[in-house]
Backbone as a ProteinNet text record, in pm:
[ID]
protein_1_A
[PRIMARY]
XXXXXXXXXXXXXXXXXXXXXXXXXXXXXXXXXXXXXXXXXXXXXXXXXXXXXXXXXXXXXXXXXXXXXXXXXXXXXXXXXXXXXXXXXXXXXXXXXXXXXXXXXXXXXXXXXXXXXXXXXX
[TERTIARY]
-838.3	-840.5	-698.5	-641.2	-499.8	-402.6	-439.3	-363.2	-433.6	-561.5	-558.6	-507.4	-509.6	-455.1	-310.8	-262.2	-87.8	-94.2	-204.4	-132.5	-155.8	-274.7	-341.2	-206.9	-150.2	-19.7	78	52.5	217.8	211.6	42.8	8.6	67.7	15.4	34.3	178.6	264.5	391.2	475.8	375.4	491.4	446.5	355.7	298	404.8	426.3	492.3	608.5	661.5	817.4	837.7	741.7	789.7	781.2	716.1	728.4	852.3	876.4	982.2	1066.3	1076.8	1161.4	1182.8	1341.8	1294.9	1252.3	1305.1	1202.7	1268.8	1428.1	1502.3	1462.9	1459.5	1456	1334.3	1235.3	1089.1	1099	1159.7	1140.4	1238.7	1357.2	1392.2	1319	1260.4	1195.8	1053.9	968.7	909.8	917.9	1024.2	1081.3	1138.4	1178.7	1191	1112.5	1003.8	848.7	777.2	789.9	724.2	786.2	928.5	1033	953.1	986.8	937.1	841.4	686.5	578.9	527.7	602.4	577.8	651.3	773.5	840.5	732.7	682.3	618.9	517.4	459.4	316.9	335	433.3	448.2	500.8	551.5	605.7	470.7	384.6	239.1	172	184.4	104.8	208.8	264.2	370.9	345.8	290.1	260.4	119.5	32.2	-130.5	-91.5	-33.7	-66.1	-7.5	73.3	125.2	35.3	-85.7	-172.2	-264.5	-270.6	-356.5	-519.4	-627	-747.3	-799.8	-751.6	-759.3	-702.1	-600.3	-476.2	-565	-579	-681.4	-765.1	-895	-998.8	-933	-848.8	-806.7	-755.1	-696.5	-624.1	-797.6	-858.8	-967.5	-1035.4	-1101.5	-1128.3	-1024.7	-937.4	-818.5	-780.2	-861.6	-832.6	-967.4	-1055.5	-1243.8	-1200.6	-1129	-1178.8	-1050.4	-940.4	-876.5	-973.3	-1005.3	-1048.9	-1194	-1248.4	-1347.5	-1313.8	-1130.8	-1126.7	-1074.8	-1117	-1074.6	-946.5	-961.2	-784.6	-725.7	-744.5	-668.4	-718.9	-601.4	-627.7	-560.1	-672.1	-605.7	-549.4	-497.2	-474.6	-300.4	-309	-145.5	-75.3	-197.4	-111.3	-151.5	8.9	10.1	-50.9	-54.8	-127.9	-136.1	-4.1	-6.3	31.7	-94	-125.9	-57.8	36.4	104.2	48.8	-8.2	-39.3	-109.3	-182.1	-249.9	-206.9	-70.1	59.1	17.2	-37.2	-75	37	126.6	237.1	179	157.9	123.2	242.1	250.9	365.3	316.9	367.8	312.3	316.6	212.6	232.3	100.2	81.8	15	13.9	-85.7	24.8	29.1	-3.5	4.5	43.9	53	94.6	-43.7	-128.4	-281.8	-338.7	-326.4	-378.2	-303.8	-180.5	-75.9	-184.5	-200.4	-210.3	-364.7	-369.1	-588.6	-600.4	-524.3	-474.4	-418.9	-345.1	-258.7	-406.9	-456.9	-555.9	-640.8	-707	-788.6	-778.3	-675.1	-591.5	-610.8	-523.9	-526	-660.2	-748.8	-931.5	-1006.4	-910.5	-1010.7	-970.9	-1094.9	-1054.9	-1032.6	-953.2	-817.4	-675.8	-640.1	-557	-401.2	-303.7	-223.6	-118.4	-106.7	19.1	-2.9	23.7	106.1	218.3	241.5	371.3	343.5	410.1	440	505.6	543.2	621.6	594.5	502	428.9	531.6	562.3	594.7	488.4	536.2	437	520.7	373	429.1	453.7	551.4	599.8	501.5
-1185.9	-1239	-1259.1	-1148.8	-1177.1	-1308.2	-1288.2	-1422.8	-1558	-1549.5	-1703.3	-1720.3	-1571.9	-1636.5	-1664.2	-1606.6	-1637.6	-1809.5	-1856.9	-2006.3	-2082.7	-2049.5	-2137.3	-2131.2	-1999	-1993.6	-2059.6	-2082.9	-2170.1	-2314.9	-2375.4	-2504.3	-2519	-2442.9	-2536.8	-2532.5	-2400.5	-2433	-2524.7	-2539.4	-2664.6	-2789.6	-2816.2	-2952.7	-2984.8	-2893.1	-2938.1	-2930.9	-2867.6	-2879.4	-2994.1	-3034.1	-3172.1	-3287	-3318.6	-3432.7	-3491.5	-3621.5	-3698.5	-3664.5	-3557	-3517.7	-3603.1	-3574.5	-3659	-3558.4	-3605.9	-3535.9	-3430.2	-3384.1	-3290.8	-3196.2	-3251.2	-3191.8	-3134.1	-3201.4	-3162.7	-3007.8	-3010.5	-2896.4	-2761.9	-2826.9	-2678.2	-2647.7	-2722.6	-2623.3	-2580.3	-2661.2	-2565.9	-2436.4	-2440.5	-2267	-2234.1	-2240.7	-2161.1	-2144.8	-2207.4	-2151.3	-2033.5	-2057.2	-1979.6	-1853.5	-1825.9	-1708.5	-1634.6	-1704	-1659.9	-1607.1	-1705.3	-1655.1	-1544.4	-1460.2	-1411.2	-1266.3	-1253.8	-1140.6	-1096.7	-1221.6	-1176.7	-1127.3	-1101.3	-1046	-958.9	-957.4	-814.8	-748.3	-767.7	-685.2	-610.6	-718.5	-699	-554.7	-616.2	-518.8	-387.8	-359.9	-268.7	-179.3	-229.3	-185.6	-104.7	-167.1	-129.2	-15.2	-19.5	113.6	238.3	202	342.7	390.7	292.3	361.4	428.7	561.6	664	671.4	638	630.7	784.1	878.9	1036.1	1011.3	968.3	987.9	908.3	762.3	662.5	727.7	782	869.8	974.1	1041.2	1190.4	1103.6	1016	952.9	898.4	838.3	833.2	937.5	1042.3	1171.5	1259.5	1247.3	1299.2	1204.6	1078.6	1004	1039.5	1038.7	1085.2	1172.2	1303.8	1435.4	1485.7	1404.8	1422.5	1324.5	1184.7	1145.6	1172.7	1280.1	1363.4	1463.1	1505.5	1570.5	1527.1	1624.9	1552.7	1524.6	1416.3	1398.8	1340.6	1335.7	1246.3	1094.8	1054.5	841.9	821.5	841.4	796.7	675.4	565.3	483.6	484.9	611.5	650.1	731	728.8	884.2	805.4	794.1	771.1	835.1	824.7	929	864.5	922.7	885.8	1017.2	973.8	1043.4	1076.7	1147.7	1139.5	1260.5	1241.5	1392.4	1505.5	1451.7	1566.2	1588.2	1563.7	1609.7	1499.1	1554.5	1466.2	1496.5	1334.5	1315.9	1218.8	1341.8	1270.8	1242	1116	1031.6	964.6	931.4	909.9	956.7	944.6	1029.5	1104.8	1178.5	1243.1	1307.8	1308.1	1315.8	1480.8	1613.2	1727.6	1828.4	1919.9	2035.4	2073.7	2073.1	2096.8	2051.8	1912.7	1793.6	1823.1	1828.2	1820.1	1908.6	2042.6	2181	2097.6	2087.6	2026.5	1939.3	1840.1	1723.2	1769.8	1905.9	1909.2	2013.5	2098	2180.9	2117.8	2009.5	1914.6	1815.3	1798.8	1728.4	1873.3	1958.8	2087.2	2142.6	2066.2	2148.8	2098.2	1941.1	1838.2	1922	1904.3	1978.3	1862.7	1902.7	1829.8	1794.4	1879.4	1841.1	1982.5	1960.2	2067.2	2128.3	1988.3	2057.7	1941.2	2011.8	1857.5	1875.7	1781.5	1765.7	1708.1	1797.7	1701.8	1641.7	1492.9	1418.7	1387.5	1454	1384	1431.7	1347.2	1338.6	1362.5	1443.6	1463.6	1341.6	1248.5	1135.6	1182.6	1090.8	1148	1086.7
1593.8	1458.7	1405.2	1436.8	1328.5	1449.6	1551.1	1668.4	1598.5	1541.6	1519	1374.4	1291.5	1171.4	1160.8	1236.5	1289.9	1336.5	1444.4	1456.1	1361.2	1273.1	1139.4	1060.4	1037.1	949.8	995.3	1121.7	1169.9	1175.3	1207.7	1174.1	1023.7	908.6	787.4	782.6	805.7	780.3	831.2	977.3	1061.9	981.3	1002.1	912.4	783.5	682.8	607.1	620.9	723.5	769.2	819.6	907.5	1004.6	922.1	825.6	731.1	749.1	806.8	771.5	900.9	933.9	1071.1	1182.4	1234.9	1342.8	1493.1	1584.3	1739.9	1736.2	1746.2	1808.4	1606.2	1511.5	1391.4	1401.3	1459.1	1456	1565.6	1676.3	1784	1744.5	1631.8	1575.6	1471.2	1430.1	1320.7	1379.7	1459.5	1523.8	1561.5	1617.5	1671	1563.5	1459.8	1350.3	1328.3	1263.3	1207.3	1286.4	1377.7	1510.4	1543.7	1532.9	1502.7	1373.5	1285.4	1125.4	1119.5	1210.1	1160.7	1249.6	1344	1433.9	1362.4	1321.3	1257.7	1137.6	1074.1	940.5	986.4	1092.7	1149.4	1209.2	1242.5	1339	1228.4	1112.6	1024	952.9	876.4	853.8	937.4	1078.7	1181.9	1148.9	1143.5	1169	1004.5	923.8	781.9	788.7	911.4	904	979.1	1048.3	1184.1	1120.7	987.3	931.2	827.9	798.6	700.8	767	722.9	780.8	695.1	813.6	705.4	687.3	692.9	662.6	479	504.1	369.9	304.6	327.9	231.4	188.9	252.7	204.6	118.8	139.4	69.6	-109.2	-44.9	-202	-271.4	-230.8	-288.1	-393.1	-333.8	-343.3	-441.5	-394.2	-506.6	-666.4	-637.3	-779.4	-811.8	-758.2	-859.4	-920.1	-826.9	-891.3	-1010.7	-1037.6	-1139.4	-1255.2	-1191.7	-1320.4	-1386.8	-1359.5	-1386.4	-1526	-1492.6	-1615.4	-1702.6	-1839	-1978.4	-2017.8	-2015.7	-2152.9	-1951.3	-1887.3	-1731.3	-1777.7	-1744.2	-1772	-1570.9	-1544.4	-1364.9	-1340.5	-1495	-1429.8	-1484.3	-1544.9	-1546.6	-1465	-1395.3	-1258.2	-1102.4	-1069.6	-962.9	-826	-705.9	-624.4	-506.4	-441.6	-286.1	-189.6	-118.6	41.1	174.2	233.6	332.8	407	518.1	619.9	490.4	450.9	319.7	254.4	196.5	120.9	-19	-134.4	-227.2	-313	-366.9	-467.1	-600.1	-744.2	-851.1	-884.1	-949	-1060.8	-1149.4	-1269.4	-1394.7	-1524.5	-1624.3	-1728.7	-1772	-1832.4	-1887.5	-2060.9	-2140.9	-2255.8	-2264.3	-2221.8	-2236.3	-2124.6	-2088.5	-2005.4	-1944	-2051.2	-1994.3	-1941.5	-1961.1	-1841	-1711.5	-1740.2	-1609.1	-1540.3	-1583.2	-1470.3	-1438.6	-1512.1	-1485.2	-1372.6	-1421.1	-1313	-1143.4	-1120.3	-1057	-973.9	-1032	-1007.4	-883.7	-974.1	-946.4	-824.1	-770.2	-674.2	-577.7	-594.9	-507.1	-465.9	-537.2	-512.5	-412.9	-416.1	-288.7	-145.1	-80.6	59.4	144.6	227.9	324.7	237.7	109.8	83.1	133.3	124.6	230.4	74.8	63.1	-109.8	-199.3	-322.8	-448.5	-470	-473.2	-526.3	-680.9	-740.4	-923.5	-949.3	-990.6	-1054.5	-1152.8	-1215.3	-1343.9	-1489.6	-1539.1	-1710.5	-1804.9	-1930.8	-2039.3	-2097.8	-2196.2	-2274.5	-2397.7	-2469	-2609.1	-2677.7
[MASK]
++++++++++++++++++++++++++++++++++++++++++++++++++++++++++++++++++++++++++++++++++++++++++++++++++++++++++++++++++++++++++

């Protein structure tokens, strides 16, 4: 799948590169396009294989069960997953939320530590 969406991507880009070109203009930019669209996919691929679907699930699970409690707005608290290692960032507007919030994260099972970055808002 991702090999044919790579030549579909290199058809439209060559297409509109070659407009007007002549033969030797037409075969470098071929191989430019083809350089290009080959780094940008392997860069892509190289982005998927570092997402861990353990961490995905855990970050899941770890955003329900904070936004379950009172006075948490989960869409001000950040929350990313590394090897179980859960990092909140964001704001919160109290100390009480924080610990609630931070609790709550620490309660999901498969989680290893938190880390706090969280701000109380003024």
């Amino acid at each position: 799948m991702v090999e044919s969406a790579k030549r579909i991507t290199a058809a439209f880009l060559l297409a509109g590169a070659l407009a007007g070109c002549t033969n030797q203009q037409a075969v470098q930019t071929q191989q430019r396009v083809t350089r290009e669209t080959t780094q940008s996919f392997n860069a892509v691929n190289g982005v998927l294989k570092k997402v861990d679907a353990k961490d995905a699930a855990l970050k899941v699970q770890v955003t329900a069960a904070m936004a379950e409690q009172a006075g948490a707005n989960v869409f001000r608290i950040g929350t990313d997953v590394r090897a179980g290692v859960v990092t909140l960032s964001g704001t919160v507007p109290n100390d009480q939320v924080e610990q609630t919030v931070i609790r709550a994260a620490a309660g999901v099972s498969g989680v290893k530590r938190v880390d706090n970055h969280l701000t109380i808002s003024s």
